[in-house]
PLY file of the C-alpha trace (Angstrom):
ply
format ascii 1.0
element vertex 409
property float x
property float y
property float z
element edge 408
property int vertex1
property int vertex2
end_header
10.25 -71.79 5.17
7.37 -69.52 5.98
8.46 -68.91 9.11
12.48 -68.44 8.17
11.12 -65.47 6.05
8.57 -64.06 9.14
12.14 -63.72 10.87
13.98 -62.61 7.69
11.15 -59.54 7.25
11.22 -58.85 11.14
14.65 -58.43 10.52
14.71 -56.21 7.84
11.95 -54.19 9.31
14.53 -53.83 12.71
17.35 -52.51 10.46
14.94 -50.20 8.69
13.89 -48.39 11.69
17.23 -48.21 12.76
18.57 -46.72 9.89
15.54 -43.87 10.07
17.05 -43.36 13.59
20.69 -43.07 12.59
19.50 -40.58 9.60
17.12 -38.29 11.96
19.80 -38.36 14.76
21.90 -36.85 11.83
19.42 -34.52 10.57
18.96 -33.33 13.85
22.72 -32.30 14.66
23.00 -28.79 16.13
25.55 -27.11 14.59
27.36 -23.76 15.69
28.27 -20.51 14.38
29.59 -17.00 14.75
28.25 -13.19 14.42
31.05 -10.07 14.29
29.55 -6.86 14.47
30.72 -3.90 13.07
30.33 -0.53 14.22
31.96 1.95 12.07
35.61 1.57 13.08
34.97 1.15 16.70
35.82 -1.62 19.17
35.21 -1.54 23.25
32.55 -2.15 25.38
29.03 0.19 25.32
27.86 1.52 28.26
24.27 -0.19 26.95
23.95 -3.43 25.93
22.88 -4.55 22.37
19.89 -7.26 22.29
20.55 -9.62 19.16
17.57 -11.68 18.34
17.90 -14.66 16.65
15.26 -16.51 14.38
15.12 -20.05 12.86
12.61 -20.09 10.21
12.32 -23.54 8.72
14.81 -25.02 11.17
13.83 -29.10 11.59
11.66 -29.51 14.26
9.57 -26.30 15.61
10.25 -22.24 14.94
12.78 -21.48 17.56
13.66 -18.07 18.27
16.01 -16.90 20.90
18.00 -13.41 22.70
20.80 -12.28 24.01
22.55 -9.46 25.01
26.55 -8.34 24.43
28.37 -5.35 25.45
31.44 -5.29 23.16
32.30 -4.69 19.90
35.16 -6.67 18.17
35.17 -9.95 19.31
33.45 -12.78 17.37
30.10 -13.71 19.17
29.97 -17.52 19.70
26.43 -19.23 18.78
26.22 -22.66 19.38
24.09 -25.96 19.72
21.67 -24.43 16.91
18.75 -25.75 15.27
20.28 -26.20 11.63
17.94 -24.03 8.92
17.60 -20.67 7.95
17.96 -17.64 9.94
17.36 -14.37 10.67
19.74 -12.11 12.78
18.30 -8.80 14.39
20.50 -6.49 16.43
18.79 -3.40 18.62
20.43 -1.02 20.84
20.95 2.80 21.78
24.35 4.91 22.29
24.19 7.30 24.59
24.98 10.83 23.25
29.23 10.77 24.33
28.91 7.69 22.47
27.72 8.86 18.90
30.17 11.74 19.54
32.91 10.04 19.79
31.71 7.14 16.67
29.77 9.44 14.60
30.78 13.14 15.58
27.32 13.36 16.36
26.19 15.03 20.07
22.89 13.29 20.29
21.54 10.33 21.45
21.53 7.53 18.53
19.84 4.29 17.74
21.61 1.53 16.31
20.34 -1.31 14.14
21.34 -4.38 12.23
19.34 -6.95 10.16
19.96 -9.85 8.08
17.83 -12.47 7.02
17.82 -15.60 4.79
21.11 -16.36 6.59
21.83 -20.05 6.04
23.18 -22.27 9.02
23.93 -25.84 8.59
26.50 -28.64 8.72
28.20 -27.50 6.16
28.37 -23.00 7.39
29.79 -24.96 10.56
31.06 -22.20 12.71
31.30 -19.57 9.57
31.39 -16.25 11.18
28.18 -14.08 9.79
29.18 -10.43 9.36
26.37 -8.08 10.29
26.91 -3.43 9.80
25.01 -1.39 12.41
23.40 1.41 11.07
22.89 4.81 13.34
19.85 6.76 12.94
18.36 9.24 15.04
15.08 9.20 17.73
12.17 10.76 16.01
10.15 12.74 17.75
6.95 11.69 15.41
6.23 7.53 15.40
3.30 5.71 14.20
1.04 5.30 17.19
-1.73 2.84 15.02
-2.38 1.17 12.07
-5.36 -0.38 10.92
-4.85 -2.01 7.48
-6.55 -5.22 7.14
-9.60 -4.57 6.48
-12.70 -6.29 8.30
-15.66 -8.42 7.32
-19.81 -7.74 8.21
-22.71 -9.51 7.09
-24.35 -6.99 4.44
-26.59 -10.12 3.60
-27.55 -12.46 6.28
-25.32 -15.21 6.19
-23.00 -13.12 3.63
-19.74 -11.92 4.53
-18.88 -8.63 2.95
-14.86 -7.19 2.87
-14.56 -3.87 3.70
-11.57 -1.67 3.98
-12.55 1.99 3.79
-11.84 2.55 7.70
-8.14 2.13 7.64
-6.41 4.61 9.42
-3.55 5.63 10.70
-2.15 7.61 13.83
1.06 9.78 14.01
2.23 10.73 17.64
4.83 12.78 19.35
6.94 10.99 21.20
8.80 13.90 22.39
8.24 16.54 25.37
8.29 19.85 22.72
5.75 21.13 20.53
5.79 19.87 16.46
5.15 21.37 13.34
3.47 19.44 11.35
2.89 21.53 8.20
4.09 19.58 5.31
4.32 16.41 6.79
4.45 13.91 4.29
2.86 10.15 4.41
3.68 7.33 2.32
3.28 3.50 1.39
6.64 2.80 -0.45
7.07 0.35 -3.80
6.60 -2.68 -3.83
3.54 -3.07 -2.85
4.03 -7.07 -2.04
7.04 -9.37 -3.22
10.70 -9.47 -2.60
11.70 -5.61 -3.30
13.34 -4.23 -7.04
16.66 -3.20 -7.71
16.70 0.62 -8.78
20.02 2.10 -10.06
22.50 1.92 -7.46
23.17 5.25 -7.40
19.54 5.96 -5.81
20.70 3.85 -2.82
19.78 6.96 -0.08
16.14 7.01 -1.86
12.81 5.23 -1.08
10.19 5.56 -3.32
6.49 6.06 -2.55
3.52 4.88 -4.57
1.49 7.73 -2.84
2.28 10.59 -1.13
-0.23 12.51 1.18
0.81 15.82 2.84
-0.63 18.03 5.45
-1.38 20.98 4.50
0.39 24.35 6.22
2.93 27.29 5.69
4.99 26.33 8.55
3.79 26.36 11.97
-0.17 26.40 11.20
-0.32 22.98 13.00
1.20 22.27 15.86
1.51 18.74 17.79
1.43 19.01 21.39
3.93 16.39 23.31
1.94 13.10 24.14
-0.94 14.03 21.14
-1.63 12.33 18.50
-3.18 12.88 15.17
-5.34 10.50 12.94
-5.39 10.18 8.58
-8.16 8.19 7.83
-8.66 6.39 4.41
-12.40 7.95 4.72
-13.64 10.22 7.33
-16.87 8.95 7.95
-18.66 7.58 10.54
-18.66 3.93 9.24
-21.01 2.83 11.70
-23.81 4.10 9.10
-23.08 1.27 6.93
-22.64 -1.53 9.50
-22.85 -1.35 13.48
-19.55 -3.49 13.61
-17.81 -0.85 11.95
-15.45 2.06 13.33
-16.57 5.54 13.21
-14.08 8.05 11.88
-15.67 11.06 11.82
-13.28 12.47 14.73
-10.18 11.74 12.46
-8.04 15.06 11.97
-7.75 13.99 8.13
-8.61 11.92 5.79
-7.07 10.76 1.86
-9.41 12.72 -0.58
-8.99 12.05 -3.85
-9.86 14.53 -6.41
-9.16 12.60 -10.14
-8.58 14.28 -12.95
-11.51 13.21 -14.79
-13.36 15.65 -12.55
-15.36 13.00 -10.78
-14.69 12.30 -7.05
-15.79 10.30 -3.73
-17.88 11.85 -0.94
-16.08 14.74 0.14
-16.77 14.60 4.19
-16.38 17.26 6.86
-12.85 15.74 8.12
-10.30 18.03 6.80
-8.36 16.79 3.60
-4.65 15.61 2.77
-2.95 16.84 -0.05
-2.78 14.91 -2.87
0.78 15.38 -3.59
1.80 12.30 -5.56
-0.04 9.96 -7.39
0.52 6.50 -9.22
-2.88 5.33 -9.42
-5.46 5.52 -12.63
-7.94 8.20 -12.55
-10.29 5.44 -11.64
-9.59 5.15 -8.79
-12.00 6.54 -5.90
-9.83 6.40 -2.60
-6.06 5.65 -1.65
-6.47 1.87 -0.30
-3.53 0.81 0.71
-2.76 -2.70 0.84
-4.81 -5.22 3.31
-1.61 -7.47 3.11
0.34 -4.68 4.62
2.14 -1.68 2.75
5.57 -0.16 3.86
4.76 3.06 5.57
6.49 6.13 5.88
6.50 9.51 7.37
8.96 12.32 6.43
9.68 15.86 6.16
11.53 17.00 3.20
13.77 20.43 3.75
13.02 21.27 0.31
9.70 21.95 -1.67
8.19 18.51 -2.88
8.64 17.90 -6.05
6.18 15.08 -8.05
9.06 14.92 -10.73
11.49 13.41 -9.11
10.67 10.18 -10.12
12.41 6.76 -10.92
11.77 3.47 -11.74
13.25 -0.06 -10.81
15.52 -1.10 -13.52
14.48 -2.99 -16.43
10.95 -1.86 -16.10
8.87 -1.63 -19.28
6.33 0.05 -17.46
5.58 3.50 -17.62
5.04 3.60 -13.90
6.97 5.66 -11.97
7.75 6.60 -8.18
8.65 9.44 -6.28
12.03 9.25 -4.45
12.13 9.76 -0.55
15.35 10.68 0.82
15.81 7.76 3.68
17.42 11.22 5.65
14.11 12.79 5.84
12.48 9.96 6.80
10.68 10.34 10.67
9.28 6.98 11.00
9.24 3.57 8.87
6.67 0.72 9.91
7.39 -2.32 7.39
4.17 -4.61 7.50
4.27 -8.03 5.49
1.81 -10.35 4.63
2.66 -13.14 7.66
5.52 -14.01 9.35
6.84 -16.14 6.25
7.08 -13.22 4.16
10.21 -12.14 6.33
12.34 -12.23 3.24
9.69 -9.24 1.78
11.12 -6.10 4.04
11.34 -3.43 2.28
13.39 -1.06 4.79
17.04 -1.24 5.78
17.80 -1.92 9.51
18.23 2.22 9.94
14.85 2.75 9.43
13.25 -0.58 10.35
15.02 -3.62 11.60
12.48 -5.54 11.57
8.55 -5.75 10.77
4.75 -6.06 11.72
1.98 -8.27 10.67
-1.67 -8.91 11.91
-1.21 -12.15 9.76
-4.60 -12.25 7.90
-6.08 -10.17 5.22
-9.89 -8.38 6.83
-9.31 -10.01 10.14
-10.92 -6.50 12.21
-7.20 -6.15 13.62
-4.20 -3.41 14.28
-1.31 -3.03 15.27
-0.33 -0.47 17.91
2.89 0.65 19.49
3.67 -0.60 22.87
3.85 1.62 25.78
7.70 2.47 27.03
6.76 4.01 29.96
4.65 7.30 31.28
5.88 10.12 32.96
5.21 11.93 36.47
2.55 14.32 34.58
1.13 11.23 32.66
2.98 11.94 29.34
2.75 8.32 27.23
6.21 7.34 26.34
6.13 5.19 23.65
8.21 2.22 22.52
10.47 3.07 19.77
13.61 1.04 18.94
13.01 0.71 15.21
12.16 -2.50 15.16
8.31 -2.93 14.64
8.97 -6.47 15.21
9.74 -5.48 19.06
7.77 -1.77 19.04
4.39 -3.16 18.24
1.65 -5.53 19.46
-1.65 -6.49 17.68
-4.69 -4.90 18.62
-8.18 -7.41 18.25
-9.94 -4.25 17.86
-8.62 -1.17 16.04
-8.93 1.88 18.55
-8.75 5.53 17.92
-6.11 7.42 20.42
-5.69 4.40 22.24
-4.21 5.04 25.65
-5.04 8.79 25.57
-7.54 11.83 26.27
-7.29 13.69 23.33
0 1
1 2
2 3
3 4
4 5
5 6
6 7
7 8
8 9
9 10
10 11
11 12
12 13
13 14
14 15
15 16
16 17
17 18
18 19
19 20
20 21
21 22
22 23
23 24
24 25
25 26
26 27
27 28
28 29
29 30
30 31
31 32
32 33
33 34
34 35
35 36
36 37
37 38
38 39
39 40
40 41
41 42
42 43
43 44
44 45
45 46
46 47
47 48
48 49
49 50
50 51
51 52
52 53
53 54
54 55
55 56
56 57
57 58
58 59
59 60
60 61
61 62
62 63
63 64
64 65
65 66
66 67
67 68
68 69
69 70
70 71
71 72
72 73
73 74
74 75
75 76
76 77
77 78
78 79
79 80
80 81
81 82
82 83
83 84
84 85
85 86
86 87
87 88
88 89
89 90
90 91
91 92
92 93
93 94
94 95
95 96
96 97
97 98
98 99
99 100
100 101
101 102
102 103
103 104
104 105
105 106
106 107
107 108
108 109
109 110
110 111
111 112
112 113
113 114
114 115
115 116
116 117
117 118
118 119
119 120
120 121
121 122
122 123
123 124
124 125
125 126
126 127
127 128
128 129
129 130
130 131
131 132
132 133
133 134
134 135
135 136
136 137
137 138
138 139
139 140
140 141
141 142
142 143
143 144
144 145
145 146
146 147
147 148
148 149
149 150
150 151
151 152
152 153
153 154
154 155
155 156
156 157
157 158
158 159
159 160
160 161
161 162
162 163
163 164
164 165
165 166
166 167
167 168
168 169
169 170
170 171
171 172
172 173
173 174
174 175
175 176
176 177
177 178
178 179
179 180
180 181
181 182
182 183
183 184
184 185
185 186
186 187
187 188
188 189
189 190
190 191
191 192
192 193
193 194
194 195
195 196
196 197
197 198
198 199
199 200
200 201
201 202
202 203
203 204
204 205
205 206
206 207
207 208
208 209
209 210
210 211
211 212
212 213
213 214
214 215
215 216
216 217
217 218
218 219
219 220
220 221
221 222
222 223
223 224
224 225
225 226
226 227
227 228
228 229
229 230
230 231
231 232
232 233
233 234
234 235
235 236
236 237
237 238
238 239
239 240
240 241
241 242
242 243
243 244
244 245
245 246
246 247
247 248
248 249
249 250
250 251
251 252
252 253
253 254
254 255
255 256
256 257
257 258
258 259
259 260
260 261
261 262
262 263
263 264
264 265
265 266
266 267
267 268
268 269
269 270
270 271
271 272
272 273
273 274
274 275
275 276
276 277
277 278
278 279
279 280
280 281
281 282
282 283
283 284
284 285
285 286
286 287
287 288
288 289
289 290
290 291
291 292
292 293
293 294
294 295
295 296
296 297
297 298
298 299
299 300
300 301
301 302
302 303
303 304
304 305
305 306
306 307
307 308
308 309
309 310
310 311
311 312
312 313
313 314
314 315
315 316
316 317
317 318
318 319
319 320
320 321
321 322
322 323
323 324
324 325
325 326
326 327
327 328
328 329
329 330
330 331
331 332
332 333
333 334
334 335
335 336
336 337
337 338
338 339
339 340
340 341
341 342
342 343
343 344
344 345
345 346
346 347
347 348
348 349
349 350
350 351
351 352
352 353
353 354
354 355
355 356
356 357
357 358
358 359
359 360
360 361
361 362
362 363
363 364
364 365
365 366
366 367
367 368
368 369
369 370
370 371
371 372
372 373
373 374
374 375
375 376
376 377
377 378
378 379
379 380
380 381
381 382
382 383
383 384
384 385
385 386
386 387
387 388
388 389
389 390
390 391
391 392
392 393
393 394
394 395
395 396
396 397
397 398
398 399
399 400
400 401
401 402
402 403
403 404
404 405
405 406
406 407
407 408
């Protein structure tokens, strides 16, 4: 009898793992699907090919992540043999300037984007065709060159690890080979701060809408840009060094984010010329514009018209009295969307027109940046920077944050 039932549990066990293999040979079915892009209302081939990346988040087994490139617009792009989970679809390309003339009426050279995440792809979406709009935008000639957000650690007490985040900084370049303005240049981290972004009133669909707004200071052409120089807006001006070795010095930043509250007090007021304050959300309290060491949405932007502080809104349903200023996405030069980590994909705050996808140093006062990759340099040793707008693709992260990085000026 004892042994019947030895053979009788040996048994069972045998049919047990065998089921578990049936069910994760099932679990692990790839499954297929299909992407149509749309273009406006044109169909035919592009004289440059688009590069669609494509992202599997929490498929079953490891992070997979894959590109391709297409020429033509209309047809139904086949995926298969995918890793079933959730997705994330990110298109990229250029048009050349007979291109945008002939699907926007515009004579210029245009970049085109589409994005779409949380994009579901299982069993059950088998071969479902996933719709996806590119959006046009123009090539700016001012990008972000740096951005140092994090924050960094040093031992204030031996053995003690102390946060610190008053050298954030962040440089503006121009990309271009002409000379620009940039008097009233504005500079922005957008609402929300952190969290899956608010629903304003539809009708403000063309807006943004910045937490703080910084401007430089000018009547027109007081400050000029050279082509391949670069400016830097620190959080504080100071040589930071004085406070720890292991910290930056920014004492050769070109500004930096003074805040003058309206209680009359105010922080050190160093040499580094100052930003104007031109909106604020903050409490009177508080002694410097910190933006957020989980990464804010950043903007820069030239309005055509005079700024205006009361232009406000606020997301709908809000009880707070908080509000924000609106940005015109049309003035917008250059958006940089930086989350959290790479599961906080779901958090972007910008549209694929402005950024397609996003940037992350992945840890909160880690000492680390993120700079824009270099495109190329030209025959008089102009920089050429990458700029696709898609940080995911336009960036790389820096170990140690770097003034002018790559240049002599």
């Amino acid at each position: 009898m004892r042994n019947y039932l030895k053979y009788l549990f040996a048994a069972c066990c045998m049919l047990l793992i065998h089921s578990c293999a049936d069910n994760q040979e099932a679990a692990f079915k790839e499954v297929n699907t299909k992407i149509l892009l749309k273009l406006n209302n044109f169909t035919g081939d592009l004289e440059n090919p688009l590069s669609i990346k494509v992202t599997n988040h929490s498929g079953i087994g490891n992070e997979v992540s894959f590109t391709r490139e297409i020429s033509h617009i209309g047809d139904e792009i086949q995926l298969t043999n995918l890793i079933p989970g959730i997705y994330t679809f990110t298109i990229s390309g250029k048009l050349t300037p007979e291109e945008s003339q002939e699907i926007f009426g515009v004579n210029s050279e245009l970049l085109i984007k589409a994005n779409k995440t949380s994009v579901y792809v299982y069993d059950y979406t088998e071969n479902e065709s996933i719709e996806l709009n590119l959006e046009a935008s123009t090539v700016s000639s001012l990008v972000f060159k740096e951005i140092y957000y994090a924050g960094t650690k040093y031992e204030a007490v031996v053995g003690t690890k102390t946060n610190y985040f008053y050298e954030q900084f962040y440089e503006i370049y121009n990309n271009s080979d002409e000379v620009v303005f940039l008097d009233s240049l504005c500079i922005s981290n957008v609402y929300p701060t952190s969290g899956v972004p608010a629903e304003f009133d539809p009708s403000l669909s063309d807006y943004l809408f910045g937490m703080s707004v910084w401007m430089i200071p000018g009547t027109g052409e007081d400050v000029p840009l050279d082509p391949g120089k670069s400016i830097v807006i620190a959080l504080s001006g100071r040589n930071h060094k004085e406070v720890d070795e292991s910290l930056l010095d920014l004492s050769s930043a070109d500004y930096e984010a003074y805040v003058l509250k309206i209680d009359g007090s105010a922080p050190l007021d160093y040499p580094v010329p100052n930003m104007l304050s031109a909106f604020w959300t903050q409490s009177a309290s508080v002694r410097q514009w910190l933006t957020s060491v989980m990464g804010s949405g950043m903007v820069i932007y030239k309005l055509p018209y005079t700024f205006d502080e009361t232009d406000t809104a606020k997301p709908l349903n809000s009880t707070a009295a908080t509000v924000y200023v609106k940005i015109p996405k049309s003035a917008i030069l250059d958006a940089v969307d930086c989350l959290r980590d790479d599961t906080r994909y779901n958090e972007k705050r910008f549209p694929a027109s402005l950024d397609a996808g996003y940037a992350t140093v992945t840890e909160t006062y880690n000492g680390k940046s993120i700079s824009r990759k270099i495109l190329q340099t030209t025959a008089d040793g102009r920089i050429i920077f990458q700029d696709t707008n898609n940080s995911s693709e336009d960036f790389e992260v820096q170990d140690t944050p770097q003034l002018r990085r790559h240049l002599n000026n």
